[in-house]
PyMOL Python script that loads the backbone (N, CA, C, O; Angstrom):
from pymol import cmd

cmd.read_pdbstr("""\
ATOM      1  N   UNK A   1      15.749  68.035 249.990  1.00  0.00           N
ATOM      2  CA  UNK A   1      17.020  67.328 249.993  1.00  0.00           C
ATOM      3  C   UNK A   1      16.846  65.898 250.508  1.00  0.00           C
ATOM      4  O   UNK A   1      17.192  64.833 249.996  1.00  0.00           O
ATOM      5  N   UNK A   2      16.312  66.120 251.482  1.00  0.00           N
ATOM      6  CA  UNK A   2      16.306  64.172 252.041  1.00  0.00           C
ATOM      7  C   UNK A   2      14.881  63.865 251.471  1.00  0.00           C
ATOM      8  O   UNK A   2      14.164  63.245 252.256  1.00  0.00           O
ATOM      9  N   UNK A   3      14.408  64.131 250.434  1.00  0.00           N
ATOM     10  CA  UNK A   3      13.363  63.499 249.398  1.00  0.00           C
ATOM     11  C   UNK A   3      14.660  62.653 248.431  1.00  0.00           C
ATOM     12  O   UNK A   3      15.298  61.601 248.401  1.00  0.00           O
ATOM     13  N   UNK A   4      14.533  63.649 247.885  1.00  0.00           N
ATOM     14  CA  UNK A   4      16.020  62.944 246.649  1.00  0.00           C
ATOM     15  C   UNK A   4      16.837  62.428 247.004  1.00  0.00           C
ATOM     16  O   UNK A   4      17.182  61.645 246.118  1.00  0.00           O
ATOM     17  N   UNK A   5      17.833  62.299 248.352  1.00  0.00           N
ATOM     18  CA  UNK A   5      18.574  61.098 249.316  1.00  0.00           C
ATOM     19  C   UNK A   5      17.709  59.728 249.485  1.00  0.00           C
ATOM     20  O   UNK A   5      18.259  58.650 249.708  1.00  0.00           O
ATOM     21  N   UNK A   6      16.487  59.858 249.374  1.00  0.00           N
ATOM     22  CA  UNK A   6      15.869  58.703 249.443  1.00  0.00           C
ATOM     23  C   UNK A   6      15.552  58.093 248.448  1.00  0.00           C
ATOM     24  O   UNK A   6      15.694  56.870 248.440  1.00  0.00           O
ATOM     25  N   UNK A   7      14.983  58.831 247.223  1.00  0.00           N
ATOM     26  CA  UNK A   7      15.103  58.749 245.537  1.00  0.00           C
ATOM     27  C   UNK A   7      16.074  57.902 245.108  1.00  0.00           C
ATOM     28  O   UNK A   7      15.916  56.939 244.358  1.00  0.00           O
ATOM     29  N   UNK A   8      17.287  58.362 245.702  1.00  0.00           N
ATOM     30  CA  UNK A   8      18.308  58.002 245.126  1.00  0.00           C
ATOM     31  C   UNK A   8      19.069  56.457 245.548  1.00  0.00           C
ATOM     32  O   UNK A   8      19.849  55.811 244.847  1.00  0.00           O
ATOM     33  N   UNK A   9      18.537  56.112 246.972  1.00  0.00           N
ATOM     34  CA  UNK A   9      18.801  55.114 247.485  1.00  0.00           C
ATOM     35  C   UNK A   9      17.702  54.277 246.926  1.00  0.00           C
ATOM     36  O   UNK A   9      18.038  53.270 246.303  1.00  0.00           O
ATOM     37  N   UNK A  10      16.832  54.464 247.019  1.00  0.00           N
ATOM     38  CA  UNK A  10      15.600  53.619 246.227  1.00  0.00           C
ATOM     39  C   UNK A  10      15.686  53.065 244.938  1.00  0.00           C
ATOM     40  O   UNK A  10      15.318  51.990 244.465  1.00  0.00           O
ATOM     41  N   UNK A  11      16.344  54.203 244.410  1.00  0.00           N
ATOM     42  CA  UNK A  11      16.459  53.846 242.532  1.00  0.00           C
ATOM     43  C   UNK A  11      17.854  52.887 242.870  1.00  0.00           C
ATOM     44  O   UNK A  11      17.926  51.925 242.105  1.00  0.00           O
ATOM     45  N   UNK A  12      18.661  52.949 243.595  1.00  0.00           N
ATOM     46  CA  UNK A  12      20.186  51.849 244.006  1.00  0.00           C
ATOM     47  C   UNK A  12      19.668  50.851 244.009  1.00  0.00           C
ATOM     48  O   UNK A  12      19.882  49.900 243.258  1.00  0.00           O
ATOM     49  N   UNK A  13      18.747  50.958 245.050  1.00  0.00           N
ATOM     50  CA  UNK A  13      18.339  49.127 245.633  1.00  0.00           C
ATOM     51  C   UNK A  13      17.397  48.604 244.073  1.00  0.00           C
ATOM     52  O   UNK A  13      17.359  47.411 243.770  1.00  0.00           O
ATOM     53  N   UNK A  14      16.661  49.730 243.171  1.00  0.00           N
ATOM     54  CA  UNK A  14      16.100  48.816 242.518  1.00  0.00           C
ATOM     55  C   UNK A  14      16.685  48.490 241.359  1.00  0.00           C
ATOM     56  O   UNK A  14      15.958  47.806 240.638  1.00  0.00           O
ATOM     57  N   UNK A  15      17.773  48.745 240.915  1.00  0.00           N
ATOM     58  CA  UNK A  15      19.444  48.493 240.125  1.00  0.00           C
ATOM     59  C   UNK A  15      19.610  47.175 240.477  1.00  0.00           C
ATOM     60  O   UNK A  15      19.495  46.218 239.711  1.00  0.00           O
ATOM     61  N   UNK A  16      19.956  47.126 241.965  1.00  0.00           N
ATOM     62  CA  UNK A  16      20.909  45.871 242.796  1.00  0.00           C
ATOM     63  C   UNK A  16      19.914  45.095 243.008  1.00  0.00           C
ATOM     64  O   UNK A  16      20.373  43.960 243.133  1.00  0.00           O
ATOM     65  N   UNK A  17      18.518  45.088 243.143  1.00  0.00           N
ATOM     66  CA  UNK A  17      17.648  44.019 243.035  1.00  0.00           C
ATOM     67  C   UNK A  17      17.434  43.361 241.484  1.00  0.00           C
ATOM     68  O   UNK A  17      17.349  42.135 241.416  1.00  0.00           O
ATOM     69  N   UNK A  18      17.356  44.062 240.392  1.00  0.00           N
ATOM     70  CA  UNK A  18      17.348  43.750 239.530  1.00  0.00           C
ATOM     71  C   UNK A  18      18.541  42.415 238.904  1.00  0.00           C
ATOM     72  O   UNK A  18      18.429  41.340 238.315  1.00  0.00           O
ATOM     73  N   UNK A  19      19.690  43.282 239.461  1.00  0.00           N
ATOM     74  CA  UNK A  19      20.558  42.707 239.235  1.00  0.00           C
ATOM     75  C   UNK A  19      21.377  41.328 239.594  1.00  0.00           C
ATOM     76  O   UNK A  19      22.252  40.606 239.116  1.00  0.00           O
ATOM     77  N   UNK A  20      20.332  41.453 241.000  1.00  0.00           N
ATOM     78  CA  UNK A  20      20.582  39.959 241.920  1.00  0.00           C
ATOM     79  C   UNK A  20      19.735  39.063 241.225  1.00  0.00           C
ATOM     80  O   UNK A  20      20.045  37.872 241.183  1.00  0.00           O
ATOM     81  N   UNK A  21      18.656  39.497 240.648  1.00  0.00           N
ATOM     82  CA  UNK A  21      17.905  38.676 239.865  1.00  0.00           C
ATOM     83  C   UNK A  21      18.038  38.143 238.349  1.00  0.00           C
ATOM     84  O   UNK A  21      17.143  37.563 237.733  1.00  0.00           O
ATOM     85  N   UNK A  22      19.544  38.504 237.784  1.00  0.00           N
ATOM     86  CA  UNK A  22      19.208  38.037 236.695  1.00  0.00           C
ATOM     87  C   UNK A  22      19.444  39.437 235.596  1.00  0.00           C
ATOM     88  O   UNK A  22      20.157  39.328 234.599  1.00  0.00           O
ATOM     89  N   UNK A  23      19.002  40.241 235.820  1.00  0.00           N
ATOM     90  CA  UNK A  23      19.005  41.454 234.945  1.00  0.00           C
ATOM     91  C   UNK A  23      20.199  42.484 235.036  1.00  0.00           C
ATOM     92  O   UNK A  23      20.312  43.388 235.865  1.00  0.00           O
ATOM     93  N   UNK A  24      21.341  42.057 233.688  1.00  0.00           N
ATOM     94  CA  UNK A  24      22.743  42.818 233.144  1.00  0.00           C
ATOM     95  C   UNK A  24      22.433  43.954 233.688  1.00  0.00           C
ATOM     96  O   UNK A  24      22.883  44.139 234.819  1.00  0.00           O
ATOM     97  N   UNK A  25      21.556  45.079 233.043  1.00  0.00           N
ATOM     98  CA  UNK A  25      21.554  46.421 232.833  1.00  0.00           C
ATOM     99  C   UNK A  25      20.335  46.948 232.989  1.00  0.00           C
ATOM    100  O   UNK A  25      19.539  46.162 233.502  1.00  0.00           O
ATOM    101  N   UNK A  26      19.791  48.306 232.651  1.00  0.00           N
ATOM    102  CA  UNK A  26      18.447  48.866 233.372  1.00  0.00           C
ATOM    103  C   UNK A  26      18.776  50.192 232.651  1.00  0.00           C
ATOM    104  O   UNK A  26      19.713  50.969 232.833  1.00  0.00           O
ATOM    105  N   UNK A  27      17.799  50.234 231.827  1.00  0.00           N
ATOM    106  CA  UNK A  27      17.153  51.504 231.332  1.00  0.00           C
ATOM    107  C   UNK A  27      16.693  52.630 232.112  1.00  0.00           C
ATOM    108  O   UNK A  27      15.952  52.327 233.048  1.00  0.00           O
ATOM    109  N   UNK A  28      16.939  53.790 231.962  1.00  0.00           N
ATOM    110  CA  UNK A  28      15.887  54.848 233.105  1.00  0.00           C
ATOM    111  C   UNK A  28      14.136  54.449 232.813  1.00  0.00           C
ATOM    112  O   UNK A  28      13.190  54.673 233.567  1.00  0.00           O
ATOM    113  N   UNK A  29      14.131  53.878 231.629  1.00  0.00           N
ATOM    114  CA  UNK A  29      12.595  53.984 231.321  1.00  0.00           C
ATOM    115  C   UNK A  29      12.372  52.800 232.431  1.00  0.00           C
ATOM    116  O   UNK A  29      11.670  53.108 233.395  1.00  0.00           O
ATOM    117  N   UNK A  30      12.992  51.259 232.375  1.00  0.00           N
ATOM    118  CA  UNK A  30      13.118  50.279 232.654  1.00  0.00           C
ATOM    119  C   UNK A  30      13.101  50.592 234.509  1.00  0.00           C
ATOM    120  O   UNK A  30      12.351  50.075 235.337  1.00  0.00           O
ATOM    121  N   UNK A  31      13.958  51.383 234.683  1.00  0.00           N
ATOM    122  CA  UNK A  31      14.518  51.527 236.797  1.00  0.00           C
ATOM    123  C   UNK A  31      12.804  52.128 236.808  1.00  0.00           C
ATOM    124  O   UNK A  31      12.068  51.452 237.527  1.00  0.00           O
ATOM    125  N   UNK A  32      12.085  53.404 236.030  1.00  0.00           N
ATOM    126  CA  UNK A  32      11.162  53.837 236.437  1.00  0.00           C
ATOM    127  C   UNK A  32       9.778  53.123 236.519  1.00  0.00           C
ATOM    128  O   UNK A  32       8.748  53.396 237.135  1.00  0.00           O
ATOM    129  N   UNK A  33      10.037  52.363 235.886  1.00  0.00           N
ATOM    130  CA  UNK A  33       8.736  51.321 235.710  1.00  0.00           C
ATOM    131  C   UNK A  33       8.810  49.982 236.405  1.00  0.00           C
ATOM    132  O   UNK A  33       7.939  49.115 236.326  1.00  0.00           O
ATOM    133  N   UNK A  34      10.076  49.886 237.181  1.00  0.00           N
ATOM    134  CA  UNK A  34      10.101  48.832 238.022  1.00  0.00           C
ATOM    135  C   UNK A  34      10.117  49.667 239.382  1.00  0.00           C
ATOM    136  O   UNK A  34       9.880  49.003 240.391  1.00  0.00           O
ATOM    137  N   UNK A  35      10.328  50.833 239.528  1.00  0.00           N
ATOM    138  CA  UNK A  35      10.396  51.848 240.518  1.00  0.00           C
ATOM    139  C   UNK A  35       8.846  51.714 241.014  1.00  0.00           C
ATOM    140  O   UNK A  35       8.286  51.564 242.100  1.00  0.00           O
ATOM    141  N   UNK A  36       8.409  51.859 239.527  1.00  0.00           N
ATOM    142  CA  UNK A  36       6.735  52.337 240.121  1.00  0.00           C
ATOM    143  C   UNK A  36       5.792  51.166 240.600  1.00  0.00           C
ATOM    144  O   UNK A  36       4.855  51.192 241.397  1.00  0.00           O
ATOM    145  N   UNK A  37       6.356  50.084 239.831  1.00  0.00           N
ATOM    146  CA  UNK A  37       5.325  48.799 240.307  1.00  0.00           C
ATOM    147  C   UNK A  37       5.844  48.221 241.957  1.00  0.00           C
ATOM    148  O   UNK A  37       5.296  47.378 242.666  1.00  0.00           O
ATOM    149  N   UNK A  38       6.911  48.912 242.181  1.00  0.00           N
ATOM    150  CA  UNK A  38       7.831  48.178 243.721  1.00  0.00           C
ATOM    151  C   UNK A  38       7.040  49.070 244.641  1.00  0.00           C
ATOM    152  O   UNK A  38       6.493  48.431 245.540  1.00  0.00           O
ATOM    153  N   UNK A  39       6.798  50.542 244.673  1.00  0.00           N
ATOM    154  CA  UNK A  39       6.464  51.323 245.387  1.00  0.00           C
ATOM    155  C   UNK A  39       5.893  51.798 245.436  1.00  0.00           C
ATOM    156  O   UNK A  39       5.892  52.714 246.258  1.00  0.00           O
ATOM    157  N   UNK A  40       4.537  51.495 244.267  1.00  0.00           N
ATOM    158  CA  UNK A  40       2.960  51.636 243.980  1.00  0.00           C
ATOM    159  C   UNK A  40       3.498  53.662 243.379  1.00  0.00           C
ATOM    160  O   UNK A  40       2.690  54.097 242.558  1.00  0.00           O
ATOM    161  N   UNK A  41       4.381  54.438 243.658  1.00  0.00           N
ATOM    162  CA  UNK A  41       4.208  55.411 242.783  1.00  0.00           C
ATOM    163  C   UNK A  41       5.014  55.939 241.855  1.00  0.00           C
ATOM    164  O   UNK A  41       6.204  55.627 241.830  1.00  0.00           O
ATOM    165  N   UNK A  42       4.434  56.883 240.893  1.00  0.00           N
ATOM    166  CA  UNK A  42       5.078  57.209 239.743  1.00  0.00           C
ATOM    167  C   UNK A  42       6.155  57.952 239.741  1.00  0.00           C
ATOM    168  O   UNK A  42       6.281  58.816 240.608  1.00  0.00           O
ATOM    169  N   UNK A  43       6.992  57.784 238.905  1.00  0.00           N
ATOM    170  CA  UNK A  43       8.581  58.656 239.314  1.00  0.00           C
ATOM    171  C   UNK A  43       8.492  58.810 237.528  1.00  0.00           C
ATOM    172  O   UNK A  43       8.319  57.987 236.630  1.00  0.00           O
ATOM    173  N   UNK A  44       8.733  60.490 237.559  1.00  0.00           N
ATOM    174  CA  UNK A  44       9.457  60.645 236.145  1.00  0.00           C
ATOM    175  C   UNK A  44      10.619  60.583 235.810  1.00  0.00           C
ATOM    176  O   UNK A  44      11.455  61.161 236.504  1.00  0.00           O
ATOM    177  N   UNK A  45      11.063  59.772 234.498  1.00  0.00           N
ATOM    178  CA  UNK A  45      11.880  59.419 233.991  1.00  0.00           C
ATOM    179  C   UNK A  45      13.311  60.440 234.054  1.00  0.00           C
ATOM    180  O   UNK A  45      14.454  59.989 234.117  1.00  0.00           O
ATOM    181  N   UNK A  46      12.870  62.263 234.014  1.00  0.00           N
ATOM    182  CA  UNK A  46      13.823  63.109 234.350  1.00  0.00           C
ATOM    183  C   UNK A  46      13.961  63.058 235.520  1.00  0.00           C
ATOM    184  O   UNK A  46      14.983  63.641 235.882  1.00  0.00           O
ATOM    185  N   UNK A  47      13.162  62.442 236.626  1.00  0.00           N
ATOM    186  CA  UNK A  47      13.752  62.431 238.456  1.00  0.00           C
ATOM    187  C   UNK A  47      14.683  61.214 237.973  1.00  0.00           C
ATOM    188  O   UNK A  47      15.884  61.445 238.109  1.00  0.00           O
ATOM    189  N   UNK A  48      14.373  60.044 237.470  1.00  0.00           N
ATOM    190  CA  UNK A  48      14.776  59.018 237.745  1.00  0.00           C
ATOM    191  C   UNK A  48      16.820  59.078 236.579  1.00  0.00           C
ATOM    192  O   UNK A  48      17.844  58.422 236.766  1.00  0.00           O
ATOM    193  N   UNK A  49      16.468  60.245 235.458  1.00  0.00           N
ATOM    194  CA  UNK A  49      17.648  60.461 235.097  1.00  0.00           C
ATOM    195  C   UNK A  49      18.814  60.814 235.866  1.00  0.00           C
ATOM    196  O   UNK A  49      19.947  60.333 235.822  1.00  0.00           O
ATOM    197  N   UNK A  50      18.053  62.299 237.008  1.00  0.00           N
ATOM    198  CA  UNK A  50      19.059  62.951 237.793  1.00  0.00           C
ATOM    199  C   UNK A  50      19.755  62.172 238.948  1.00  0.00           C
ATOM    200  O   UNK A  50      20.900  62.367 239.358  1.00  0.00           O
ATOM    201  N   UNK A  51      18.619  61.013 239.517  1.00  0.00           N
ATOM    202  CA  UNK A  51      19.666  60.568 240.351  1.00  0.00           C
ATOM    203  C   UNK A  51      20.270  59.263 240.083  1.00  0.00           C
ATOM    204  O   UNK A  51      20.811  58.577 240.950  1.00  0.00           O
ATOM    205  N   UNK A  52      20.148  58.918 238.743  1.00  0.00           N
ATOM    206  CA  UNK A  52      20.804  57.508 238.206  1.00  0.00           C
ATOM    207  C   UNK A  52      22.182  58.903 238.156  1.00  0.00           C
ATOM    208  O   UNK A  52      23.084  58.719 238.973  1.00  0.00           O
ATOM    209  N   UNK A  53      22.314  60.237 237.221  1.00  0.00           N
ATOM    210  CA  UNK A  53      23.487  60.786 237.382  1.00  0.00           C
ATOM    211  C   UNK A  53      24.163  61.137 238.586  1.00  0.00           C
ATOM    212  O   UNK A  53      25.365  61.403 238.576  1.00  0.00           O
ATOM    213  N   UNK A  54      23.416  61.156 239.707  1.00  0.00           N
ATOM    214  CA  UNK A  54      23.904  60.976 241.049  1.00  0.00           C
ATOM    215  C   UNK A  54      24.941  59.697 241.339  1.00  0.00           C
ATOM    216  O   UNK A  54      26.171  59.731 241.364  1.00  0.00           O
ATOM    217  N   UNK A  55      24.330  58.913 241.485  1.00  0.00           N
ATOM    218  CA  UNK A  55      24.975  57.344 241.829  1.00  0.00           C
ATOM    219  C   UNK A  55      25.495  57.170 241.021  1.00  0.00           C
ATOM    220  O   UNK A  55      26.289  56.279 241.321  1.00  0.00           O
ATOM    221  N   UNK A  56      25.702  57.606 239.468  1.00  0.00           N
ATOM    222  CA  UNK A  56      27.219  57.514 238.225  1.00  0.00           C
ATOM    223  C   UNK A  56      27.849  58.417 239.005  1.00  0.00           C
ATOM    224  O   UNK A  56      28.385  57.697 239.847  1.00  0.00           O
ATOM    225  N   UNK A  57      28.169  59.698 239.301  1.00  0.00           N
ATOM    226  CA  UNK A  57      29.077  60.189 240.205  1.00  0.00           C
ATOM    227  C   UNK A  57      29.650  59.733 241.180  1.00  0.00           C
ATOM    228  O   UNK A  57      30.847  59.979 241.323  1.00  0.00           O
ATOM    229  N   UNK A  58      28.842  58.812 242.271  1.00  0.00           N
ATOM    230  CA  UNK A  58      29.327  58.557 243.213  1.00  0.00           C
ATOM    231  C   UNK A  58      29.839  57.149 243.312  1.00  0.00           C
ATOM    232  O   UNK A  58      30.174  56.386 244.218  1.00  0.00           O
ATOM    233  N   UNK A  59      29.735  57.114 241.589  1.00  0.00           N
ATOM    234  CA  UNK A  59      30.144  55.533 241.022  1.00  0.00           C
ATOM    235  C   UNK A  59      29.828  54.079 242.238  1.00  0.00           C
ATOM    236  O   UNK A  59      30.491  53.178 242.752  1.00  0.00           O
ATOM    237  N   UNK A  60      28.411  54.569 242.253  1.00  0.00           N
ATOM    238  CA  UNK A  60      27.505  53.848 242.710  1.00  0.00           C
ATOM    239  C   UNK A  60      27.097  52.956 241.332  1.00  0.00           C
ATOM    240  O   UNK A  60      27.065  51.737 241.504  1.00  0.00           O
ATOM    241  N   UNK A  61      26.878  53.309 240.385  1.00  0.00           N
ATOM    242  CA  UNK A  61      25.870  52.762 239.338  1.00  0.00           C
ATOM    243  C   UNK A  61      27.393  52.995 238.412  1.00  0.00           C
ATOM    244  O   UNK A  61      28.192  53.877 238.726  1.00  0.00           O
ATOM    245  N   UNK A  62      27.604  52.104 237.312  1.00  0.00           N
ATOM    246  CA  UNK A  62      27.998  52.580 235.931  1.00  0.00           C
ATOM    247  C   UNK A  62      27.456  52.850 235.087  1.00  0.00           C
ATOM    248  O   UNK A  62      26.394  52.230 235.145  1.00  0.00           O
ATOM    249  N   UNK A  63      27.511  53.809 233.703  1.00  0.00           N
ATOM    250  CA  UNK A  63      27.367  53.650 232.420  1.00  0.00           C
ATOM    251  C   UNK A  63      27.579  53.009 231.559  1.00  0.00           C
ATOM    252  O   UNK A  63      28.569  53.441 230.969  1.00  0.00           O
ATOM    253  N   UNK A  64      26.972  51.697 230.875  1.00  0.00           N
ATOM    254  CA  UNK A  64      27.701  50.966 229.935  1.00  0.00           C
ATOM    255  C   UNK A  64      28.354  51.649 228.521  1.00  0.00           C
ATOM    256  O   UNK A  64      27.845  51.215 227.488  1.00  0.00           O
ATOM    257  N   UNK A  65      29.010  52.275 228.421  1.00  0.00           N
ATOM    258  CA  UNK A  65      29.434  52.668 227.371  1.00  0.00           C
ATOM    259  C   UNK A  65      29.881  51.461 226.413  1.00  0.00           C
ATOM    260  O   UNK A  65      30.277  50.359 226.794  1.00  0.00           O
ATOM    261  N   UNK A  66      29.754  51.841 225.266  1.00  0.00           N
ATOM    262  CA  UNK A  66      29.807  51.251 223.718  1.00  0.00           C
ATOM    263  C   UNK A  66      28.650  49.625 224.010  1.00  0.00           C
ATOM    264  O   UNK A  66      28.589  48.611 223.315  1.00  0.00           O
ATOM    265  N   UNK A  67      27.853  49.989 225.347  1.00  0.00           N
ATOM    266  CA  UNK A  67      27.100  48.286 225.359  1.00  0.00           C
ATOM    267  C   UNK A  67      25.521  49.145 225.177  1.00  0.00           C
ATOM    268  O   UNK A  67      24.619  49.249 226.008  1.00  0.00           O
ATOM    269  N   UNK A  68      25.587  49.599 223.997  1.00  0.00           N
ATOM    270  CA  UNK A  68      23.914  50.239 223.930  1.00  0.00           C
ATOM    271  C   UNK A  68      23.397  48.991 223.271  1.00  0.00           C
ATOM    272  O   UNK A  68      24.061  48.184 222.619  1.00  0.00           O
ATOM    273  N   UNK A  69      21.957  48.948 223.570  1.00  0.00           N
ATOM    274  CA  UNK A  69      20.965  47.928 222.934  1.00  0.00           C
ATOM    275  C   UNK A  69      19.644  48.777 223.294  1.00  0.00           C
ATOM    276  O   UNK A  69      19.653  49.764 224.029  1.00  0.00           O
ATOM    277  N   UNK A  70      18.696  48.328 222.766  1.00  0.00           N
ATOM    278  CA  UNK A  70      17.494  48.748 222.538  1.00  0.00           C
ATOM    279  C   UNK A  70      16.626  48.939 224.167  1.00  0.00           C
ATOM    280  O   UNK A  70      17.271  48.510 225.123  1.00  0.00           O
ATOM    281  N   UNK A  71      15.976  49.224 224.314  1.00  0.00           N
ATOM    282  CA  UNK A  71      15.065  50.015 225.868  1.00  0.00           C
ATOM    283  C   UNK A  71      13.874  48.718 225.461  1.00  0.00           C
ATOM    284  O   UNK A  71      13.382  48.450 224.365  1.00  0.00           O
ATOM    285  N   UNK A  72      13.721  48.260 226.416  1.00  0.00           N
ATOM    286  CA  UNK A  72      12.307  47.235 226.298  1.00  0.00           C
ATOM    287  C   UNK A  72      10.823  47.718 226.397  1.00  0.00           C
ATOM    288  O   UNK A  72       9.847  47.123 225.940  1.00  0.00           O
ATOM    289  N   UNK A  73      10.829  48.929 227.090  1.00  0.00           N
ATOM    290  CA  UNK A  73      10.100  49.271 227.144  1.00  0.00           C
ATOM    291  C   UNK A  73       9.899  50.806 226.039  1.00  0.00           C
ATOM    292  O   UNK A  73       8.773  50.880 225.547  1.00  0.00           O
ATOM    293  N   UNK A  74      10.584  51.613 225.767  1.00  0.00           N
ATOM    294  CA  UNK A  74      10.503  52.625 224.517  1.00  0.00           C
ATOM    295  C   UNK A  74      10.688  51.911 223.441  1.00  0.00           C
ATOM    296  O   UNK A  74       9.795  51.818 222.599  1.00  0.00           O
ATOM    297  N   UNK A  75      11.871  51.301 223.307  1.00  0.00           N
ATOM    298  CA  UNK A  75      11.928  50.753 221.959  1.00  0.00           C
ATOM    299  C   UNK A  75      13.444  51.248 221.436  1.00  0.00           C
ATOM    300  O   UNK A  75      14.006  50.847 220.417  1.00  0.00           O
ATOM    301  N   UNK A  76      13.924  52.166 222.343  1.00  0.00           N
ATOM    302  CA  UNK A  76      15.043  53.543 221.601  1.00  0.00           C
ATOM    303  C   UNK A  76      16.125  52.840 221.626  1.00  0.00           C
ATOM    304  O   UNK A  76      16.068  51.658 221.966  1.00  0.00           O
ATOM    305  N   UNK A  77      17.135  53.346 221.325  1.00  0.00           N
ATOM    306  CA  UNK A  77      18.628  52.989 221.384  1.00  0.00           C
ATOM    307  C   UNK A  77      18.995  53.481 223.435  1.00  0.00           C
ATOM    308  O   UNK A  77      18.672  54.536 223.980  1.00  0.00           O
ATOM    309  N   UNK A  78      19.503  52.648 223.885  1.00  0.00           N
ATOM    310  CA  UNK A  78      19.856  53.442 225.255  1.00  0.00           C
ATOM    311  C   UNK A  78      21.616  52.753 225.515  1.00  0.00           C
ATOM    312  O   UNK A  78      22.145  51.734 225.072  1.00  0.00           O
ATOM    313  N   UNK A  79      22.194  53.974 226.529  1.00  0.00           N
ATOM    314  CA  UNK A  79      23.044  53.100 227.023  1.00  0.00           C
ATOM    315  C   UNK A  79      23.106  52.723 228.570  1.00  0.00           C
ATOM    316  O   UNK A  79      23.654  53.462 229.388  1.00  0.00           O
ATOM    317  N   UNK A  80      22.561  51.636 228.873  1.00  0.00           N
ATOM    318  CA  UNK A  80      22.099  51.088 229.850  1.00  0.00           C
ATOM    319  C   UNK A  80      22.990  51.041 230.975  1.00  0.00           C
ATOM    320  O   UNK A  80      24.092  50.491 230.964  1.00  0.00           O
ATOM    321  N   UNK A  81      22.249  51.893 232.355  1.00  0.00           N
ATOM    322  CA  UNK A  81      23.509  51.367 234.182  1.00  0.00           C
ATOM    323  C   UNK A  81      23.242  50.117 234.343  1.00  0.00           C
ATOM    324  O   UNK A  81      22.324  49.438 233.884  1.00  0.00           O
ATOM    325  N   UNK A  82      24.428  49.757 235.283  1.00  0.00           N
ATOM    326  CA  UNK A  82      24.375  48.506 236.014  1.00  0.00           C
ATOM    327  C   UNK A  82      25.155  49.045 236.993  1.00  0.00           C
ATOM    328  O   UNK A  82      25.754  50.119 236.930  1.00  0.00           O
ATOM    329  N   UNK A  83      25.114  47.712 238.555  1.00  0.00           N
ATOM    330  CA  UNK A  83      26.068  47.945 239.176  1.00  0.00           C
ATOM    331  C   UNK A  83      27.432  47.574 238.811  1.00  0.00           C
ATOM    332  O   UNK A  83      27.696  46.639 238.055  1.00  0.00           O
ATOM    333  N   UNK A  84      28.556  48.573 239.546  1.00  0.00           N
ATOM    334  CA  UNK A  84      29.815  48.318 239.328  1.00  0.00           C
ATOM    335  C   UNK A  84      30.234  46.414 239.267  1.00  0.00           C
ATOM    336  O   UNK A  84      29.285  45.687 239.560  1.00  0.00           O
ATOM    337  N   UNK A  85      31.012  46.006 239.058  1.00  0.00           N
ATOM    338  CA  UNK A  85      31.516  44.879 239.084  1.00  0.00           C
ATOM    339  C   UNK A  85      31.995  45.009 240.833  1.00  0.00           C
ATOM    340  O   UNK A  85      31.158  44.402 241.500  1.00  0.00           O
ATOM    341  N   UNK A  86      32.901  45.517 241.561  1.00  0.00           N
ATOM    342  CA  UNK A  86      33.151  44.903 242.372  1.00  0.00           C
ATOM    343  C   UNK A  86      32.363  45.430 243.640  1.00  0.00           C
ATOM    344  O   UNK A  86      32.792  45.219 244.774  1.00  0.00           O
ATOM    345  N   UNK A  87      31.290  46.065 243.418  1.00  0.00           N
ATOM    346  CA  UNK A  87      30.387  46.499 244.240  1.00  0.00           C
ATOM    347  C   UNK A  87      29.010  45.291 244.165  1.00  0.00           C
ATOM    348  O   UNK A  87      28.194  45.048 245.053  1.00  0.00           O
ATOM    349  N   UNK A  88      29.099  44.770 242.993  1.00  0.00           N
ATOM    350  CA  UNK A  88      28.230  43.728 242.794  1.00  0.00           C
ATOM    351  C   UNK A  88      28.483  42.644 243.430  1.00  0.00           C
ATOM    352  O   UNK A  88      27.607  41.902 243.875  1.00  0.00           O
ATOM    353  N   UNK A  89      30.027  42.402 243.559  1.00  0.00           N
ATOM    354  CA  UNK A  89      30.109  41.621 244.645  1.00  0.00           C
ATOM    355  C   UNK A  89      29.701  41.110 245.336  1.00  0.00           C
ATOM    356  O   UNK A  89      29.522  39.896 245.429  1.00  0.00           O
ATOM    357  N   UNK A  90      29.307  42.406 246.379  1.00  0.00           N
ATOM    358  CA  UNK A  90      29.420  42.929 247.613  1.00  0.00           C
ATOM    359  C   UNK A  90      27.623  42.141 248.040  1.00  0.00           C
ATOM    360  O   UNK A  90      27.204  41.985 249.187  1.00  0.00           O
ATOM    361  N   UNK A  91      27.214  41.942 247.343  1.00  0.00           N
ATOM    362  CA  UNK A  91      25.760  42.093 247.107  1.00  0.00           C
ATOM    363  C   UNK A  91      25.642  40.209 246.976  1.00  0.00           C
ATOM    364  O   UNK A  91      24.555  39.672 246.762  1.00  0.00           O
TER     365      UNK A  91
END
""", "prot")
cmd.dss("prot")
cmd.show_as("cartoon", "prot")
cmd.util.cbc("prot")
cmd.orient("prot")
């Protein structure tokens, strides 16, 4: 349990870092591969699904709905999180 509490705060900050920098939205392929180069280790894309659906629950993170565009790194159709608007704020 406090593995995945930390997972989950980790995959937040690397959303809200992204996002302070410049970067709209974030792929799971995209959070996991910036996950892995920030913290030297590998996170699978299904860890990194369950707790991006964590932080959409706790509407920590949104879903962009109808704003799909392509994954930079797969290539696929995705529909990409970001942080909330007025949580981005905050930041």
């Amino acid at each position: 349990m406090r593995q995945r509490k930390q997972q989950v705060d980790l995959i937040f900050d690397v959303v809200v870092a992204a996002c302070r920098n410049g970067v709209q939205d974030m792929s799971l392929q995209e959070i996991a591969f910036t996950y892995e180069r920030q913290h030297g280790r590998r996170i699978d894309v299904g860890t990194v699904s369950g707790r991006v659906t964590a932080l959409v629950n706790a509407q920590r993170l949104v879903r962009l709905a109808g704003s799909e565009r392509l994954c930079s790194i797969s290539k696929k159709r995705v529909a990409p999180v970001t942080v909330p608007a007025k949580q981005a704020r905050m930041f």
